[in-house]
C-alpha positions as CSV (number, residue, x, y, z in Angstrom):
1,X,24.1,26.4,-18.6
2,X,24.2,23.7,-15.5
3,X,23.0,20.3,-15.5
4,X,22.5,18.3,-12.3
5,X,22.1,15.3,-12.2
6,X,20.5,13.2,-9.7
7,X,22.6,9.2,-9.0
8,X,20.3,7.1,-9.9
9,X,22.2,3.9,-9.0
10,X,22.2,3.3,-5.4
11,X,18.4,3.8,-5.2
12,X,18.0,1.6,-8.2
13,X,19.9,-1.2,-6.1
14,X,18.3,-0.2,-3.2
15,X,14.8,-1.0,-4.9
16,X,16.3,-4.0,-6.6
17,X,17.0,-5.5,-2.7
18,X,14.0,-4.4,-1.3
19,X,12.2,-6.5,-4.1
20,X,13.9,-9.4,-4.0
21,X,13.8,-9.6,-0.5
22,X,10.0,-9.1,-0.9
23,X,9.6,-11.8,-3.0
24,X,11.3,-14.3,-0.7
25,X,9.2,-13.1,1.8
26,X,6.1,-13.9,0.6
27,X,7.4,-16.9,-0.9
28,X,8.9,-17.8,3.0
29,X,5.3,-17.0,3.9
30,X,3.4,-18.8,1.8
31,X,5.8,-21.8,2.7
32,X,4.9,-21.7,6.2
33,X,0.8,-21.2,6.2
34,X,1.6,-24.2,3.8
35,X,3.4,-26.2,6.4
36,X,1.5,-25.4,9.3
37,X,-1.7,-26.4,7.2
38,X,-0.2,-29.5,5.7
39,X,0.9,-30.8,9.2
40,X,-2.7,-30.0,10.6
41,X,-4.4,-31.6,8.2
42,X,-2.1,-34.8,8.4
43,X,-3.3,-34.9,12.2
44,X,-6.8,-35.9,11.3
45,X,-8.3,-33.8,13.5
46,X,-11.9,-32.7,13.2
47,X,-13.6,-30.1,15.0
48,X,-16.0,-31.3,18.1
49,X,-19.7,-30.5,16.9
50,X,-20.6,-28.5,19.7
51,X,-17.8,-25.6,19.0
52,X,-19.2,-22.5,19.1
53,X,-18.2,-22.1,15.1
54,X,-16.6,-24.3,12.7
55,X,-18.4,-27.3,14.3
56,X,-17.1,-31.0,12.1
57,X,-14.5,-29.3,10.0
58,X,-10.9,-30.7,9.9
59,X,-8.7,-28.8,11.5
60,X,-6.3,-27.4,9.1
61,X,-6.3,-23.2,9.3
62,X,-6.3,-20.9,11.4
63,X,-9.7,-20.5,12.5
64,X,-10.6,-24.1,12.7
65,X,-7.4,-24.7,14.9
66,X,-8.7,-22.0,17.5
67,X,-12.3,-23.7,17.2
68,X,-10.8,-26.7,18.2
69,X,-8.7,-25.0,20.8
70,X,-11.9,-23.1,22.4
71,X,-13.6,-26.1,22.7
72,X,-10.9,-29.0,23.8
73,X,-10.8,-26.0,26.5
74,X,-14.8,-26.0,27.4
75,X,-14.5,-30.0,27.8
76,X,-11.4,-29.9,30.1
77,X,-13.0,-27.1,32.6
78,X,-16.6,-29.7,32.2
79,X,-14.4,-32.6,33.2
80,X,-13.0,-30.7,36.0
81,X,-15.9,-29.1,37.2
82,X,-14.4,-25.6,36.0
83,X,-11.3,-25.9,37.4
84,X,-8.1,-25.6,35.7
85,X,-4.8,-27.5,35.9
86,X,-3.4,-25.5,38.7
87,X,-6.3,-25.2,40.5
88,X,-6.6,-29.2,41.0
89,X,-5.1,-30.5,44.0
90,X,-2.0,-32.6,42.7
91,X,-3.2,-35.6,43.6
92,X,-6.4,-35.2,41.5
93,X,-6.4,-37.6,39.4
94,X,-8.7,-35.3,36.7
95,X,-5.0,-32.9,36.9
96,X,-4.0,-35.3,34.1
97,X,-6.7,-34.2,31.6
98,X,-6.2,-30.6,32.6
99,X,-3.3,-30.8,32.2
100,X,-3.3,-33.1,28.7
101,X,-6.1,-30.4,27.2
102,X,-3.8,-27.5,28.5
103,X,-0.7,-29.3,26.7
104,X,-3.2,-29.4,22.9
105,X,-4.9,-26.0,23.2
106,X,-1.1,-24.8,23.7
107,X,-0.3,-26.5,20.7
108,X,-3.3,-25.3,18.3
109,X,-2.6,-21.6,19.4
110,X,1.0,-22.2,18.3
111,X,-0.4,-22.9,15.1
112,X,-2.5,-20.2,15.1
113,X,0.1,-17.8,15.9
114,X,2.7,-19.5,13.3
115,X,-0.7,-18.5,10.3
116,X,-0.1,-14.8,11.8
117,X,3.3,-14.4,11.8
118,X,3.6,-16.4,7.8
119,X,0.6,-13.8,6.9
120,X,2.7,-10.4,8.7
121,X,5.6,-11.8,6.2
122,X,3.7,-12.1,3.6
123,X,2.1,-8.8,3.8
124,X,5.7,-7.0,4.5
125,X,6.9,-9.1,1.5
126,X,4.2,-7.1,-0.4
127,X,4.6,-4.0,1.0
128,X,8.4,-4.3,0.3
129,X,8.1,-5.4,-3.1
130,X,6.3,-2.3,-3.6
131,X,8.6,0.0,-2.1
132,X,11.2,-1.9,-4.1
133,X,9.1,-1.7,-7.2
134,X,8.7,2.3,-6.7
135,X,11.9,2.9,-6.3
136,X,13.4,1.2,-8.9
137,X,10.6,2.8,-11.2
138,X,11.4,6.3,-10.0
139,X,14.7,5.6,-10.6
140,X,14.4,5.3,-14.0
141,X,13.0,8.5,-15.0
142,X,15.3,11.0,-16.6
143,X,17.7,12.8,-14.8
144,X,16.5,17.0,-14.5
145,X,18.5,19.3,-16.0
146,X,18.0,23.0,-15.2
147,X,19.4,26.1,-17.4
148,X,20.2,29.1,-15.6
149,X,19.3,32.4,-17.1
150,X,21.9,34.8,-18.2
151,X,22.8,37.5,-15.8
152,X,21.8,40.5,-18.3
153,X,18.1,38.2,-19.1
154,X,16.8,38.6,-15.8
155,X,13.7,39.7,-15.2
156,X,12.8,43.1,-13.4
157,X,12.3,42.8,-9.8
158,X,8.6,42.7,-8.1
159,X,7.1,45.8,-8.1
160,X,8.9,47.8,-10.9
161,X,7.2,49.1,-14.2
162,X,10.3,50.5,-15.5
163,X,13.6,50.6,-15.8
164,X,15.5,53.1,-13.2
165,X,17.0,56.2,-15.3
């Protein structure tokens, strides 16, 4: 009779980091959408009424911050008479509002990117919390143990319907 045995601890600690390190992600995650939204909000921006979506909300997500971003950009290329900040001679004196609408979109699509990146932690916080989950689960079980058959036991080989004489 032989037993093997699988080791069950370094998968069990294995699962244990990948679960706790899930968990701070998402809670990293969640601290930053948190923080990007609280700091929006405390701007007291509102979003122009002739956005193409969102119009007269306050800007504190994602999709109002791009909103705002979309349009600050429509009302800077109006002002300019479509031109953009390098386009303007440098002695323009409309350069300055390119160049101040170029300096807020840039800073709304920061915030916009920092919602992506807190919700791609977040979501790999999930997803390792369940690979750490799994593995600590799977971990658990019971160890196999297999019996080998004695030698004289065995059964007759394919094919044969008796014994040899």
């Amino acid at each position: 009779m032989t037993t093997t045995r699988t080791t069950q601890r370094p998968v069990r600690i294995v699962g244990l980091v990948a679960l706790i390190a899930g968990i701070l992600m998402i809670g990293a995650g969640a601290a930053t959408w948190t923080t990007v939204s609280s700091q929006l909000a405390a701007q007291d921006i509102t979003v122009s009424e002739d956005a193409a979506f969102l119009g007269g909300s306050t800007v504190d997500g994602p999709l109002t911050a791009y909103a705002q971003a979309q349009v600050i950009d429509k009302h800077a290329l109006e002002a300019t008479g479509g031109q953009t900040y390098a386009q303007l001679e440098q002695d323009d004196p409309l350069r300055a509002t390119a160049m101040n609408a170029s300096f807020l979109r840039a800073s709304l699509f920061t915030s916009v990117v920092a919602y992506g990146v807190s919700a791609l932690v977040m979501g790999l916080g999930l997803l390792f919390g369940l690979m750490g989950w799994s593995l600590r689960r799977l971990a658990a079980e019971p160890a196999v143990a297999t019996v080998a058959a004695p030698a004289a036991a065995a059964a007759p080989a394919r094919g044969r319907l008796h014994p040899a004489v």
